[in-house]
C-alpha positions in Angstrom: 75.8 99.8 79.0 75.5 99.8 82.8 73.0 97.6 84.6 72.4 96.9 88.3 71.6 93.6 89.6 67.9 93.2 91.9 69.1 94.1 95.1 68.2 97.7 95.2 71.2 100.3 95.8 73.1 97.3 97.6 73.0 95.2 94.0 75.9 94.7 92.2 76.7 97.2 89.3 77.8 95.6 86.3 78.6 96.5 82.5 78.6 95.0 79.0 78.7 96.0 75.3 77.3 95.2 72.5 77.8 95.8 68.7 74.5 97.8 68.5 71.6 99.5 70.2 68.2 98.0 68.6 67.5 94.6 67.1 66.5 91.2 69.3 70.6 91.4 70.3 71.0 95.1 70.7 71.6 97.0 74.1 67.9 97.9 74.2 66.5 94.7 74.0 69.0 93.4 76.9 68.0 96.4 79.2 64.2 95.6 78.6 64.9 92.0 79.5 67.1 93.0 82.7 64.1 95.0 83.9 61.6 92.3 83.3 63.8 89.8 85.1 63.6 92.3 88.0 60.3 92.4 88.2 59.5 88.9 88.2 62.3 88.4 90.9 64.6 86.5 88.4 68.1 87.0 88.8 71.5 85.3 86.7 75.0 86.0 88.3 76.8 86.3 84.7 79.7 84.8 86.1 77.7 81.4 87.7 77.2 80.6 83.4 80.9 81.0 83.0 81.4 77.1 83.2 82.6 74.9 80.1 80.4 72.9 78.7 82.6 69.6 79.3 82.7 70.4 82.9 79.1 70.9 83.4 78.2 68.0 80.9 80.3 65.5 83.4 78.7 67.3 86.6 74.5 66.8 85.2 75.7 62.6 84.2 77.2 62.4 87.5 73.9 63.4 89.1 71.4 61.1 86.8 69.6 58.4 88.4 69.6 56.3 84.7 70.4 53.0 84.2 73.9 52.0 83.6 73.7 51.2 80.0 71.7 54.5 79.4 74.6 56.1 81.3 77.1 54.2 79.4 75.2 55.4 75.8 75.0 59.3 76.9 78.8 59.3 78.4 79.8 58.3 74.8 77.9 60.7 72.9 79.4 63.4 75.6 82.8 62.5 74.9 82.6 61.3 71.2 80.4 63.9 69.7 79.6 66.5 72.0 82.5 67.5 74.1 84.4 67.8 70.5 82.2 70.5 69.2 81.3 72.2 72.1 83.2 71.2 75.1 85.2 74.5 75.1 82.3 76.9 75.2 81.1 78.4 78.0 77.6 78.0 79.3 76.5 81.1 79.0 78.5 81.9 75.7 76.2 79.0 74.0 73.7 80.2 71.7 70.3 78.0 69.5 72.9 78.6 66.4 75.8 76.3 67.5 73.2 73.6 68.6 71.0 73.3 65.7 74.5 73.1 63.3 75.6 70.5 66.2 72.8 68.4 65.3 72.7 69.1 61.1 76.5 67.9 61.3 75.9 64.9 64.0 73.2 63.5 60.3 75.0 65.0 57.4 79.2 64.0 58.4 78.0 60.6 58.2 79.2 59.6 61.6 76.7 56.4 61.8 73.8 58.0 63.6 70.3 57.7 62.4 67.9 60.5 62.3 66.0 59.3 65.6 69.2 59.0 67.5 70.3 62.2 66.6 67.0 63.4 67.9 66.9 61.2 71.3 70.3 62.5 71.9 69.3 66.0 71.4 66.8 66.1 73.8 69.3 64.7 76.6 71.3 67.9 75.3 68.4 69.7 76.1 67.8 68.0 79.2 71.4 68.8 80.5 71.2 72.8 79.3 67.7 72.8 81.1 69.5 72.2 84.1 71.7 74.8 84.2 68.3 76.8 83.6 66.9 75.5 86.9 70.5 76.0 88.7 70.1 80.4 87.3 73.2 79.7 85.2 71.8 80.4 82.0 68.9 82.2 81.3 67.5 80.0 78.6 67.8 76.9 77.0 69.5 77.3 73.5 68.6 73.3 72.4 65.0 73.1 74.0 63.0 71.7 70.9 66.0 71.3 68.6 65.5 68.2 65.9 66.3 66.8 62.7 64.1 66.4 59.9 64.0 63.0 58.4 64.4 63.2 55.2 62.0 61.9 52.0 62.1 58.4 51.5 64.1 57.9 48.3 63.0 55.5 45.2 64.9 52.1 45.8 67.5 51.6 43.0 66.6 48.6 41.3 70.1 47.4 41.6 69.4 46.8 45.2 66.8 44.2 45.0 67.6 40.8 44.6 66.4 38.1 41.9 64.9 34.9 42.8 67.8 32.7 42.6 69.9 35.6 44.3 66.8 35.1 47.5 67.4 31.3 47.2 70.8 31.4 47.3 70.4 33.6 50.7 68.1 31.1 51.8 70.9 28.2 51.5 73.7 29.6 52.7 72.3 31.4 55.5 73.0 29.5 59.4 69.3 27.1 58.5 67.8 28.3 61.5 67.2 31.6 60.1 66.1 30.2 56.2 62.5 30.6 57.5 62.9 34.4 58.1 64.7 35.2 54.2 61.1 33.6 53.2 59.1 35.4 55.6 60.7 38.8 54.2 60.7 38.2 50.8 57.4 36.2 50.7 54.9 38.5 53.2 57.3 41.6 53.1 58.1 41.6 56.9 60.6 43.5 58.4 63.9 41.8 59.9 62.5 42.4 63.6 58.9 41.2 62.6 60.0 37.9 61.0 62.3 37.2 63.9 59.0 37.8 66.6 57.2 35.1 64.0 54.8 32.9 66.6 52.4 30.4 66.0 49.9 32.9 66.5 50.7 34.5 63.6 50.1 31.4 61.1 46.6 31.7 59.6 44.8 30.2 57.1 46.5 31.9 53.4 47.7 34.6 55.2 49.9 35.5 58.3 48.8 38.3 61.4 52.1 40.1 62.0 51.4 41.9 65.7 55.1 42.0 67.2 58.2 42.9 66.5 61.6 41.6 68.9 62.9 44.8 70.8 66.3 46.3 69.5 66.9 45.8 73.1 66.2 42.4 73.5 69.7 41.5 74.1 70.0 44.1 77.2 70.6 43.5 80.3 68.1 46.4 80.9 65.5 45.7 78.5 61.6 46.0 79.9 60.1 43.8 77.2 61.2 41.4 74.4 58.8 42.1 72.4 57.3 45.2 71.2 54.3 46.4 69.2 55.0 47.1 65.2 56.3 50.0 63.4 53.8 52.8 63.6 51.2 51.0 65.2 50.1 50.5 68.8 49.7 47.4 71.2 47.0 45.4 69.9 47.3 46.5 66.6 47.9 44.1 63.3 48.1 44.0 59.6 47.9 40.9 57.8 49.5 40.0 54.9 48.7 36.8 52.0 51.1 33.8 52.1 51.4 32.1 49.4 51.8 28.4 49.7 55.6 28.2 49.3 55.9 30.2 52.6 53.2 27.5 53.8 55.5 25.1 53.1 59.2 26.8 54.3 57.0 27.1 58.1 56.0 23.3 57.9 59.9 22.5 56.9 60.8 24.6 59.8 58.7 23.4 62.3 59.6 19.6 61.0 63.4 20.5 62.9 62.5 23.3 65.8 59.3 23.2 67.7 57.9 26.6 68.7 59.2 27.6 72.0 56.9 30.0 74.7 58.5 32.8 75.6 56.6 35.0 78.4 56.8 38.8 78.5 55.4 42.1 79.9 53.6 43.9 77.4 54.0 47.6 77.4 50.5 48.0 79.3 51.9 45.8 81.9 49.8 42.7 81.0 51.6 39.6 80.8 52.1 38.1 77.7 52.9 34.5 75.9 54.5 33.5 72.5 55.4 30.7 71.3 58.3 31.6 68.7 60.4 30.5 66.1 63.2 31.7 66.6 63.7 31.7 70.1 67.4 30.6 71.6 67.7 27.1 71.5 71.8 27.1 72.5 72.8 26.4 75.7 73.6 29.9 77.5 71.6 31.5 74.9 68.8 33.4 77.0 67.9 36.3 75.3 65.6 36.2 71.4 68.1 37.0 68.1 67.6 40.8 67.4 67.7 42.5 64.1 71.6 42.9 64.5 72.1 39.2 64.8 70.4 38.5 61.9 71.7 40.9 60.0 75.1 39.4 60.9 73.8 36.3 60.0 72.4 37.7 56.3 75.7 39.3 55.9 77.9 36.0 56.1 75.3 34.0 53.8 75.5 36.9 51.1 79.5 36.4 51.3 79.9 33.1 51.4 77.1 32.9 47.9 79.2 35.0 46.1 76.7 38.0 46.0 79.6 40.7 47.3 79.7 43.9 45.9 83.3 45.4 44.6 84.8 45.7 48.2 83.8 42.3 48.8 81.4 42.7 51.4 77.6 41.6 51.0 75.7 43.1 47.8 72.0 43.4 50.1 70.9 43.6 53.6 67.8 42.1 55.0 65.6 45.0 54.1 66.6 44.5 50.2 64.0 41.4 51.0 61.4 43.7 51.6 62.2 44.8 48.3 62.1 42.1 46.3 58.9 41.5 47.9 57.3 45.2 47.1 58.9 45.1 43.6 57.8 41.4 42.8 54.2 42.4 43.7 54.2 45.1 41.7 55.7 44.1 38.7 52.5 41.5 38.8 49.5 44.1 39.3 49.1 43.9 42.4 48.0 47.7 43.7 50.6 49.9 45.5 47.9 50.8 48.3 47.4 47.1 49.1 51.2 46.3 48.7 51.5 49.8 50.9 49.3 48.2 53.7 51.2 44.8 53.3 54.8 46.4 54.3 53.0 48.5 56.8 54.2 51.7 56.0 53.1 54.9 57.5 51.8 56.3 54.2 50.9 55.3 51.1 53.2 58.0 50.1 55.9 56.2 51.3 55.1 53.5 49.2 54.9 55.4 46.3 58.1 57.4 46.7 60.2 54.2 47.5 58.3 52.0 44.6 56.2 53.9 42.5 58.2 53.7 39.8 58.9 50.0 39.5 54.7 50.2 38.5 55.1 49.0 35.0 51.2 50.0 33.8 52.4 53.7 34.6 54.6 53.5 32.7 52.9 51.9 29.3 50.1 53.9 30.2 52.6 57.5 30.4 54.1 56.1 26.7 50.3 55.6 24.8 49.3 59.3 26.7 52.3 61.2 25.4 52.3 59.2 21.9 48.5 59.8 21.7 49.2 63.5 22.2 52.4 64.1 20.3 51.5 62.0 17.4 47.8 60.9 17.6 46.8 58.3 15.0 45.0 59.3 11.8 42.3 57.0 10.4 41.7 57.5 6.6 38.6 56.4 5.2 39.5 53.6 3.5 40.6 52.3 6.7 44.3 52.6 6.3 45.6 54.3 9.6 48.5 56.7 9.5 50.7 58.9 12.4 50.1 62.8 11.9 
């Protein structure tokens, strides 16, 4: 079909097929659109889109005011991820299609990204393709709003929780500074980043107030605040969670070699803020708190070095498998899954149940008397003897 550009007579003539007449990609639908565009004084020089994606990734970075480890995160995903797929393509030959596979790929070919980094990266994809909106290169924005869906929690295999002596074993052979936090996990359920913001303030009597949690930044050069507030929760917000006395005892052992130490911070409402931690740097140089990764180096060596090594020869558990000896333990011994839910902090208590629910052992007696009951109830004879049916 033929089309003129706004301009009256003196606008440019131009033409362009398509494969059929009606449907949202048909020759109809374009004309309708062309017309609309005229009226509300919108106009896209075809050629102005016919840019690569790779050129007019590298042009939108080079124009960002970010900071330079933001810059340095998004330059890689450019080049390592995106660039790859879609580098080639031109702007205005990019459609939602080759986006929303871009992202399903980024999760499923098991390239190391989580869900939520797929999803923060996607929306600096849309970012970038919203700019070449604004610049009247393309007329829309085929990654606005495209995501990944996390998936269902699965059930934790029971081969990936620890025993006891496997979690004292941990204990020993981890560096001793960080012997407090194995408890702290596998005694109050705490998460690697929550046991590592422990603070005096959180020791109460029988039970510990869990508020913080040390920033995955924390060892950034460009990193706001140390600490942060807890998983699904706000700042302000707390759970608490029993201690039993052994974990009474590991915090008394620990604070018998290292004394608390005050860190100050900005709190995400801007209000200045004071800890005094655990596990703050004591080394000399050391100026920034242990994150989640150090520790997890740290639980990594000590699994190693105990022996617990799976057939490769690299550490059977990570620090989360504390969490579940800690879910798994309480359940095992009654204790309710919503309580143990509201212990680990989890979203849901659907969460709970999909991770744990079946490490319940009364469902599981009760399930066996049901189905036996109803399969092959018990007859009772009157002389008392009892019989199946």
């Amino acid at each position: 079909m033929r089309y003129r550009e706004p301009g009256g007579r003196r606008g440019r003539q131009r033409e362009r097929s398509f494969p059929r007449r009606v449907g949202s990609d048909g020759a109809d639908a374009f004309a309708d659109k062309v017309e609309n565009d005229k009226k509300a004084g919108i106009h896209f020089d075809p050629v102005r889109g016919l840019v690569p994606l790779r050129a007019w990734a590298q042009e939108w970075l080079e124009r960002r005011g970010i900071g330079e480890s933001t810059h340095r995160n998004y330059e890689g995903f450019i080049r390592n991820h995106l660039v790859p797929r879609l580098g080639r393509k031109m702007l205005a030959g990019l459609a939602r299609r080759d986006f929303e596979e871009f992202a399903k790929d980024l999760h499923a070919s098991g390239v190391g990204l989580a869900v939520s980094t797929v999803n923060d990266r996607m929306v600096m994809v849309a970012a970038m393709l919203e700019a070449a909106v604004v610049d009247k290169r393309i007329p829309d924005n085929p990654a606005r709003g495209i995501r990944v869906s996390r998936a269902a929690p699965c059930a934790v295999d029971e081969d990936e929780i620890p025993t006891l002596g496997e979690v004292d074993l941990i204990a020993e052979h981890i560096a001793p500074q960080y012997r407090l936090a194995v408890y702290l996990q596998s005694g109050t359920g705490q998460r690697p980043s929550e046991a590592l913001a422990f603070s005096t303030e959180c020791r109460r009597s029988g039970f510990v107030r869990i508020r913080w949690q040390v920033s995955a930044k924390a060892r950034r050069s460009d990193c706001h605040t140390v600490f942060v507030p807890l998983k699904h929760r706000t700042e302000g917000e707390y759970r608490d969670v029993p201690a039993a006395p052994f974990v009474e005892q590991e915090i008394d052992n620990h604070l018998s070699r290292w004394k608390p130490v005050p860190v100050t911070f900005t709190g995400q409402q801007g209000r200045p803020r004071r800890l005094e931690v655990f596990f703050a740097p004591r080394q000399r140089g050391k100026g920034v708190m242990p994150t989640a990764s150090t520790y997890g180096y740290h639980f990594g060596k000590a699994c190693v070095s105990a022996g617990l090594v799976d057939v490769d020869g690299k550490a059977k558990y990570t620090p989360g498998s504390l969490r579940h000896f800690f879910a798994s333990t309480a359940l095992a011994n009654g204790v309710p899954i919503r309580e143990v839910s509201r212990w680990l902090g989890h979203k849901s208590i659907k969460t709970t149940v999909d991770i744990y629910g079946h490490l319940v052992p009364e469902a599981w007696d009760r399930c066996r008397d049901v189905m036996q009951n109803a399969m092959r109830p018990v007859v009772e004879y009157s002389e008392g003897s009892v019989s199946a049916a």
